[in-house]
C-alpha positions in Angstrom: -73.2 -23.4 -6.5 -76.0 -25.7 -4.8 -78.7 -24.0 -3.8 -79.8 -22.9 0.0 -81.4 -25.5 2.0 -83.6 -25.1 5.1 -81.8 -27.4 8.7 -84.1 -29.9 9.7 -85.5 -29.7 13.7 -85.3 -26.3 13.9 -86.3 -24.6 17.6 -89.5 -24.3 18.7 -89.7 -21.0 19.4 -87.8 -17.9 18.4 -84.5 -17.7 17.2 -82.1 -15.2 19.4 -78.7 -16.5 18.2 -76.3 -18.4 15.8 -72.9 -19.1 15.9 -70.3 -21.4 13.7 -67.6 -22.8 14.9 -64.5 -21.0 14.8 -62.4 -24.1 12.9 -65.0 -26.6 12.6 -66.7 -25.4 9.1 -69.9 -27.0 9.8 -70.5 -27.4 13.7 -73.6 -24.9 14.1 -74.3 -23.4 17.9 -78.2 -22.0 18.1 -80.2 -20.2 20.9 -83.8 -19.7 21.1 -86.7 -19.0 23.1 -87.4 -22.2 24.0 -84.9 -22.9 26.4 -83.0 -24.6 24.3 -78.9 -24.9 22.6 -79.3 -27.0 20.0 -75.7 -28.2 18.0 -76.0 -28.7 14.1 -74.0 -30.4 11.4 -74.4 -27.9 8.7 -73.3 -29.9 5.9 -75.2 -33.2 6.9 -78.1 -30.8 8.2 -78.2 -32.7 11.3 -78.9 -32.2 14.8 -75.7 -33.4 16.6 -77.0 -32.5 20.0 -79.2 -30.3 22.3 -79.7 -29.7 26.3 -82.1 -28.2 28.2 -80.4 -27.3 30.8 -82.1 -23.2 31.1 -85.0 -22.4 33.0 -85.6 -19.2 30.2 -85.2 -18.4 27.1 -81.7 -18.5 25.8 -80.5 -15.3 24.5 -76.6 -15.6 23.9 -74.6 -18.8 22.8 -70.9 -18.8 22.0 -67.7 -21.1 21.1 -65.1 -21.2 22.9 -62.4 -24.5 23.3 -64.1 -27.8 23.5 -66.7 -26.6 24.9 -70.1 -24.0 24.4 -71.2 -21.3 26.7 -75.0 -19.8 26.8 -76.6 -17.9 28.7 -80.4 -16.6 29.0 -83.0 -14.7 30.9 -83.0 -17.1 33.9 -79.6 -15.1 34.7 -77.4 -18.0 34.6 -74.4 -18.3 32.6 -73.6 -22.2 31.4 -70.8 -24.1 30.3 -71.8 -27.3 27.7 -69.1 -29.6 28.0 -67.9 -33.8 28.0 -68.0 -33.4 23.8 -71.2 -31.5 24.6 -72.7 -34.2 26.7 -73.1 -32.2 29.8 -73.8 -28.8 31.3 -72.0 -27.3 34.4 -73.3 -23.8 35.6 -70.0 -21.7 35.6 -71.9 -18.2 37.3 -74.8 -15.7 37.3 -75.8 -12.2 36.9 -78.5 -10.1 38.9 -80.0 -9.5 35.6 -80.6 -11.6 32.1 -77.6 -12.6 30.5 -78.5 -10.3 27.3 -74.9 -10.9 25.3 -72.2 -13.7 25.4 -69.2 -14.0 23.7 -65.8 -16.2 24.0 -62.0 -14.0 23.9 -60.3 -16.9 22.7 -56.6 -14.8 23.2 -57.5 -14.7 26.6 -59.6 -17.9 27.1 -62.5 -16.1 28.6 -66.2 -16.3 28.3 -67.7 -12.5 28.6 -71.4 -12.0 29.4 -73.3 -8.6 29.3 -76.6 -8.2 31.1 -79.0 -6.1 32.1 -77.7 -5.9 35.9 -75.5 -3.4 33.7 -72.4 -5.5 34.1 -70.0 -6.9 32.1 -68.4 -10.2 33.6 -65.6 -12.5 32.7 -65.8 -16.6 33.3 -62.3 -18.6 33.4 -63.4 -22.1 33.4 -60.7 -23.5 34.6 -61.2 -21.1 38.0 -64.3 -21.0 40.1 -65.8 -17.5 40.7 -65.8 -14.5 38.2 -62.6 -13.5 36.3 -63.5 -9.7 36.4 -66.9 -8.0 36.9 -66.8 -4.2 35.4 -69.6 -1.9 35.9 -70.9 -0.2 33.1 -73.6 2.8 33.3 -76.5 1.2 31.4 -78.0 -2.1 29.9 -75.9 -4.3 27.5 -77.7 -4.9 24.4 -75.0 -6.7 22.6 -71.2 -7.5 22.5 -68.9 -8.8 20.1 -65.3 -10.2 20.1 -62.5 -10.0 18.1 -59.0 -10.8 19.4 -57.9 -9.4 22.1 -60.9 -6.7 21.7 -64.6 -6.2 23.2 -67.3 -4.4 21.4 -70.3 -3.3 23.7 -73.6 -1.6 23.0 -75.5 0.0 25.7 -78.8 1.2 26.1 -79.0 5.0 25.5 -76.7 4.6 22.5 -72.8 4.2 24.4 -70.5 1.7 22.8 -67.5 0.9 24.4 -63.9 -1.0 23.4 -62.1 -2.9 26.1 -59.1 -4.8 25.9 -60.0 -8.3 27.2 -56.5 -8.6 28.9 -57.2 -5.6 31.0 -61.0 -5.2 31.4 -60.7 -2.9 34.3 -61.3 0.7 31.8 -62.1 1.1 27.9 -59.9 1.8 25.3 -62.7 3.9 23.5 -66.3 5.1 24.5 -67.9 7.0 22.5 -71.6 7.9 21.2 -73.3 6.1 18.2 -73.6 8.3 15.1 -77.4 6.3 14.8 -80.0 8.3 16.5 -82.2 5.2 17.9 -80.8 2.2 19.8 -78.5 -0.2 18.6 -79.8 -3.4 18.0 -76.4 -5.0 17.2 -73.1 -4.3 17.5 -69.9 -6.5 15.1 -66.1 -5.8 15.4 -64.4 -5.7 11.9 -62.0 -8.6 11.7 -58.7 -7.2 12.5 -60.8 -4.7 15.2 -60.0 -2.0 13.0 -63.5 -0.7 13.9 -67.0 -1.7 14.3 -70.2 -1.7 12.5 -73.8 -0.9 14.5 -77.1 -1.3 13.2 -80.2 1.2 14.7 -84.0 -0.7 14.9 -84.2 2.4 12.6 -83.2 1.4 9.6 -79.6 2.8 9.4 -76.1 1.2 9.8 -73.3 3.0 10.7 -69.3 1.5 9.7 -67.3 3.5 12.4 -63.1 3.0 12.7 -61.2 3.1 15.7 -58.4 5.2 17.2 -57.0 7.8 14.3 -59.1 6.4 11.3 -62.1 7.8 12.8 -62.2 10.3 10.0 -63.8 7.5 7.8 -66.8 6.7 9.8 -70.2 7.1 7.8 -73.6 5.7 7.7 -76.3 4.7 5.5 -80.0 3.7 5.2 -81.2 0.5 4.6 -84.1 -2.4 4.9 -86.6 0.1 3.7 -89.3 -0.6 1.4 -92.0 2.0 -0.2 -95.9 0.4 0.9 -98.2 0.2 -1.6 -99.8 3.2 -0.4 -96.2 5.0 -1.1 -95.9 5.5 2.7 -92.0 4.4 4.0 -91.8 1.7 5.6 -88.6 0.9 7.8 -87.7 -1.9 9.5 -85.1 -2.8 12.5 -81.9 -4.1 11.5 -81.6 -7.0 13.6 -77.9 -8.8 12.9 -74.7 -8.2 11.7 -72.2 -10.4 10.4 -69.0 -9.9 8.7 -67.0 -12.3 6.0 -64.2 -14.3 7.6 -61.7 -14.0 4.6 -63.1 -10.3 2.3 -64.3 -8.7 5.2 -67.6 -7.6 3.5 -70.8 -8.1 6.0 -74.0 -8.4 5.8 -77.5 -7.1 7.6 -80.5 -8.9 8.5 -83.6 -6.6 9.0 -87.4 -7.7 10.4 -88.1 -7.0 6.4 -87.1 -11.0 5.9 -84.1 -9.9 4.0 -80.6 -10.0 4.1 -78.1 -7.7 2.4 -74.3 -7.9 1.7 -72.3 -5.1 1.8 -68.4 -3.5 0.9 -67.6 -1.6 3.7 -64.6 0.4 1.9 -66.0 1.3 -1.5 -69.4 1.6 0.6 -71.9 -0.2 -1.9 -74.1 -3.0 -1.8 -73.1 -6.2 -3.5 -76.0 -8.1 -2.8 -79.1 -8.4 -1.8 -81.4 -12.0 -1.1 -84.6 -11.6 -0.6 -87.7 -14.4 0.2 -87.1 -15.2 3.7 -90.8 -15.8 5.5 -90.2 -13.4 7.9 -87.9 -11.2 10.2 -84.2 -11.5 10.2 -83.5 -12.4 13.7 -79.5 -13.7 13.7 -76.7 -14.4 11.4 -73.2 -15.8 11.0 -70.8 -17.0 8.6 -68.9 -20.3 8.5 -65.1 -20.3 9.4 -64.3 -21.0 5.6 -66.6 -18.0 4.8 -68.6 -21.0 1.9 -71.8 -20.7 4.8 -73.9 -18.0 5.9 -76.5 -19.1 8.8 -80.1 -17.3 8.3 -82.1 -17.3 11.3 -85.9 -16.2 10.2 -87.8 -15.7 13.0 -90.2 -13.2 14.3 -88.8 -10.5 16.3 -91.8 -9.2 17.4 -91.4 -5.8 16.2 -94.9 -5.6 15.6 -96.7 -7.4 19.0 -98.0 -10.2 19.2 -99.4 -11.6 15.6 -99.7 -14.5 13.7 -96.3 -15.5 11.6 -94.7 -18.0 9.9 -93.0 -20.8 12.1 -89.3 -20.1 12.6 -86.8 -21.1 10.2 -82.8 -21.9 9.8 -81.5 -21.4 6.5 -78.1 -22.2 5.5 -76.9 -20.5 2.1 -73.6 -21.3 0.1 -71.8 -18.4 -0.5 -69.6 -18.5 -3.6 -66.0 -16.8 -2.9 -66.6 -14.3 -6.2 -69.8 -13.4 -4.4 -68.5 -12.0 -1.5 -65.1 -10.3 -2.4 -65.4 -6.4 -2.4 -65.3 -5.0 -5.9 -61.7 -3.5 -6.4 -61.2 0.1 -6.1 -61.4 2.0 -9.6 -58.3 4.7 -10.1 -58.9 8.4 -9.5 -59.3 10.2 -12.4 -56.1 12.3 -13.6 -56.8 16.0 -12.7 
């Protein structure tokens, strides 16, 4: 298996989000604070295109047809189109634009913000698709067929149904006792996984398989001193084909998990600094690093930001297979 490899002009600033392309195995979509969406060629590590186009940073980038949405804290919610040659403003929020994603069953880009509302964009109609009022600040979102994941402030995560935005399917309270810091739909949307700035995940299931939620600890580290330390867990991203995920944490390392027979597979280690965003290739062969401070910590020195893109060999990330029960 070749070894990971660091992409060439990386952003300038920090790193908020990355995204693959949902068929294309290598086209890479990037956010950062520099006011920038940068498009990569994983493979070639190449930068196939940028635009400027955001008056703030970027926090949310997403796929969706031919074309690539972001949106940032200058409120405005863009459309990159023309085989990524252009930008056309498709709407705004009263608030930043703190999530994005793309429903691709119901050819909609969805944007959380602050203004505590969730919005839907049709492209192919002017105006808003849906606005839905929700009763604090979106802190993230994920997709995943016809399924919405969203994380609020004050620990609320609600389900929608993207075909009929109008009232959730679930809302319930995070099992994690600090704020979510992200929020991934299992493929399938059988349930979700959440990850607390404290240290903790949580795997929670949907509808009747709610029995089987549980959570654990994680991107912790005993100091020199033998005080704990523990760090946020910033990013979430589950395997396309095994369904295992991983966790990125402001410890600089990232750890790969088996959600069913709950155990860690793997764990790399040696990034410069703070996990800030992940994602994994269509294929499932690539897993996008983002290493970039998070400022957890204030304002310090750290080490410039980073993209890393690591091949993933398909024994590596297949769950372990169940071992019999034991005859009684």
């Amino acid at each position: 298996m070749s070894k990971q490899f660091e992409l060439s002009q990386p952003p300038g600033d920090g790193v908020s989000s990355v995204r693959f392309h949902p068929a294309d195995d290598g086209a890479l979509l990037i956010g950062s604070w520099d006011q920038q969406v940068r498009l990569y060629d994983a493979h070639g590590n190449a930068l196939r295109a940028s635009h400027h186009a955001h008056r703030a940073a970027v926090l949310g980038v997403a796929f969706g047809g031919e074309r690539a949405f972001s949106g940032g804290l200058d409120r405005r919610v863009l459309a990159w189109e023309g085989a990524y040659t252009q930008t056309r403003e498709i709407g705004r929020h009263d608030g930043e634009v703190s999530a994005l994603e793309y429903a691709a069953d119901s050819a909609l880009a969805l944007t959380g913000s602050w203004d505590r509302t969730l919005r839907a964009w049709d492209c192919r109609a002017p105006g808003e698709a849906a606005r839905v009022p929700v009763e604090e600040r979106i802190y993230s979102m994920s997709a995943q067929g016809p399924l919405l994941g969203v994380a609020l402030a004050g620990r609320r995560i609600l389900i929608y149904d993207t075909r009929r935005l109008a009232d959730p399917l679930e809302s319930r309270e995070s099992s994690l006792k600090f704020p979510t810091r992200c929020l991934r739909l299992m493929p399938g949307g059988r349930g979700f996984v959440c990850a607390s700035v404290e240290g903790r995940v949580a795997v929670e299931y949907l509808g009747d398989a709610a029995q089987g939620n549980y959570a654990f600890k994680c991107h912790r580290r005993t100091g020199d001193d033998g005080v704990d330390l523990v760090y946020p867990v910033n990013a979430v991203a589950f395997h396309p084909v095994h369904h295992t995920f991983v966790t990125g944490g402001s410890d600089g390392a990232v750890s790969l998990w088996d959600p069913d027979n709950k155990k860690r597979l793997k764990q790399y280690q040696g990034y410069p600094t703070a996990i800030a965003a992940l994602d994994f290739n269509a294929s499932g062969t690539l897993l996008a690093v983002a290493a970039s401070y998070t400022y957890d910590e204030g304002e310090r020195d750290h080490p410039p930001d980073s993209i890393w893109i690591k091949p993933v060999a398909e024994s590596e990330a297949r769950p372990k297979a169940k071992r019999p029960a034991a005859d009684p």
